[in-house]
N, C-alpha and C positions, 0 to 999 in steps of 0.2 A: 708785652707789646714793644715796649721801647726795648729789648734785647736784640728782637726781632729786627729792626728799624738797622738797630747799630751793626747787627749780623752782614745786614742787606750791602749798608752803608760799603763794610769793610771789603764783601764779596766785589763789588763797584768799581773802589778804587784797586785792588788789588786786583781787578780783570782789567784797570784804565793802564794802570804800572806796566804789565803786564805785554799788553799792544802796543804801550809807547816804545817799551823796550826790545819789543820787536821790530819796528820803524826805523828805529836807532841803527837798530843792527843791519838793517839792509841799509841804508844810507851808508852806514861805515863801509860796509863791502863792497858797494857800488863805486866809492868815490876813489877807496884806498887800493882795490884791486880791481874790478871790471874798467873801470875807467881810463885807467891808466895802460891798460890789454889793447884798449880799443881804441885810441891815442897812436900808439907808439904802431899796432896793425896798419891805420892810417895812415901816417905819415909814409911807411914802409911801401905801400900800394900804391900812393901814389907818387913818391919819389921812384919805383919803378914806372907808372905810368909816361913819367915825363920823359925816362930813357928810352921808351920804346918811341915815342910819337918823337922823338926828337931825332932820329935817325934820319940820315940824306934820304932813304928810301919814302918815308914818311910823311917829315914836316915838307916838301911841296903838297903834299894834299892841304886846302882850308882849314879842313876841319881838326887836322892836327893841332894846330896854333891855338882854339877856344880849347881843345882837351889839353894840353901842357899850359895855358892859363885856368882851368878849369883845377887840374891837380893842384898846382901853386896855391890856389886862395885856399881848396883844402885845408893844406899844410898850414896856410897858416893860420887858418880858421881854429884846427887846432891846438895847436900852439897856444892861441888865445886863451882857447879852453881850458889849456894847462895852468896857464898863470892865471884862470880869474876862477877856475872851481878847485882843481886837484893841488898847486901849490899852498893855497892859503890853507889846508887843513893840517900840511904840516910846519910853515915858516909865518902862520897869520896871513893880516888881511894886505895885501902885498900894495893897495892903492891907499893905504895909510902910511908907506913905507917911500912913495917915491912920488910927487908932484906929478910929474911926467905920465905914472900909470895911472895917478887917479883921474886923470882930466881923459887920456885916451882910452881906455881897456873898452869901454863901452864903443868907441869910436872904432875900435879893430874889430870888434866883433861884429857891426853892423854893417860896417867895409866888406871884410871879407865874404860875409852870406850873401850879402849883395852880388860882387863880383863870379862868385859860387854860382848862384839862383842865375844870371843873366847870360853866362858862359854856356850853361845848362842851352838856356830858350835860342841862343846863335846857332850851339850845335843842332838844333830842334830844325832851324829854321836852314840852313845849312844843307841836311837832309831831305828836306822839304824839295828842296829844288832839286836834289840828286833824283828823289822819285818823280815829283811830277813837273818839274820846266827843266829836266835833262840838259835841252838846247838851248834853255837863258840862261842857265847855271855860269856859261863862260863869260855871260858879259856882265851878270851882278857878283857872283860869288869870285872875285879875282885875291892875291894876297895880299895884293894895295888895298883894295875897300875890306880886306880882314883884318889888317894889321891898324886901318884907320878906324873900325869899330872899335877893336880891341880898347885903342885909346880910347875913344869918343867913351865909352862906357864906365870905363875907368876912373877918369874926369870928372864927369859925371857924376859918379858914385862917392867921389871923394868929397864933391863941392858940397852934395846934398847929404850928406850927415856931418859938415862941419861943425854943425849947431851943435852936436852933443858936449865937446871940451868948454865949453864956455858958461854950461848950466853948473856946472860942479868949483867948488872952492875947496883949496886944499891949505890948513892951517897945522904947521911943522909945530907949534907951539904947543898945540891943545895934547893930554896929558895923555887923555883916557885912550883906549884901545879903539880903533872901531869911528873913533870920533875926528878924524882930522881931513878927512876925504868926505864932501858934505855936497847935497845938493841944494842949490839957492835957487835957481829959477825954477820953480817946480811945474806952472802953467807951460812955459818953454818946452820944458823936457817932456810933458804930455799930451801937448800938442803935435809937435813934430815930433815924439814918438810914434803916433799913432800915425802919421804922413808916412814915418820912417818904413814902417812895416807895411802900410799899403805898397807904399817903391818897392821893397824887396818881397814880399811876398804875393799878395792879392794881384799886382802889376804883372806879375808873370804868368 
């Protein structure tokens, strides 16, 4: 019976081994090859985007100006990406490494999805009026009230995830790996976390 038991036991862990190390495996694939494919495709697509909409023919249309802001936060949405998942698997944890990243990385990233996601709802709205107010389109959608959202949104976006560099303590001293880039306000960061992601996402 107990043979039985230990048989079972080993069948268990050697099927648990097993799946972990399949997990593993796609996580490495993912981070060290597809990731980096799909980064660099990115960047690529929409640094052509910005040459196209940025053409004299072009940028006088509105809606030019939110798609070359639209591509921009992209880029560097990515970016981000780069330095806060696909870098640290091969140089560490890169906000242990610099004051400056530990306090912002999270601040770039909710920047630029922001900026992303609201670009997005201008062009939306943009359109909006090309289809159905044709004839209002001239006197709300002009390059001055595009160029004065553009700001306005921007502002905006930057005032309201201020909060994030301020939750986080970074100690040059501390030894351990992993350890010098810490969060201290933790009600803070979960509070206006959850405000954070309403604004950028549910908000749109």
């Amino acid at each position: 019976m107990m043979d039985h038991i230990n048989i079972n036991n080993s069948t268990t862990m050697n099927n648990s081994s097993s799946s972990n190390n399949g997990s593993n495996m796609i996580v490495y694939v993912c981070i060290h090859f597809i990731m980096p494919c799909a980064v660099a495709i990115g960047i690529i697509g929409n640094l052509l985007s910005i040459l196209v909409f940025a053409q004299r023919e072009m940028i006088k249309f509105c809606v030019s100006i939110f798609t070359i802001v639209l591509a921009l936060s992209d880029i560097l949405l990515l970016i981000t990406s780069l330095f806060n998942i696909i870098l640290p698997e091969f140089f560490g944890v890169l906000s242990d490494r610099s004051a400056f990243w530990c306090h912002f990385h999270g601040y770039f990233d909710l920047l630029f999805a922001a900026l992303s996601g609201y670009s997005v709802v201008f062009i939306s709205v943009e359109r909006w009026f090309s289809v159905w107010k044709p004839f209002d389109k001239a006197k709300y959608v002009t390059f001055k009230t595009t160029i004065i959202t553009v700001i306005s949104y921007t502002s905006i976006s930057m005032i309201a995830f201020s909060w994030f560099p301020w939750t986080l303590n970074y100690s040059p001293k501390t030894s351990g790996s992993g350890d010098r880039c810490n969060l201290v306000l933790f009600t803070v960061y979960k509070v206006f976390g959850t405000i954070s992601v309403i604004f950028t996402y549910i908000g749109k």
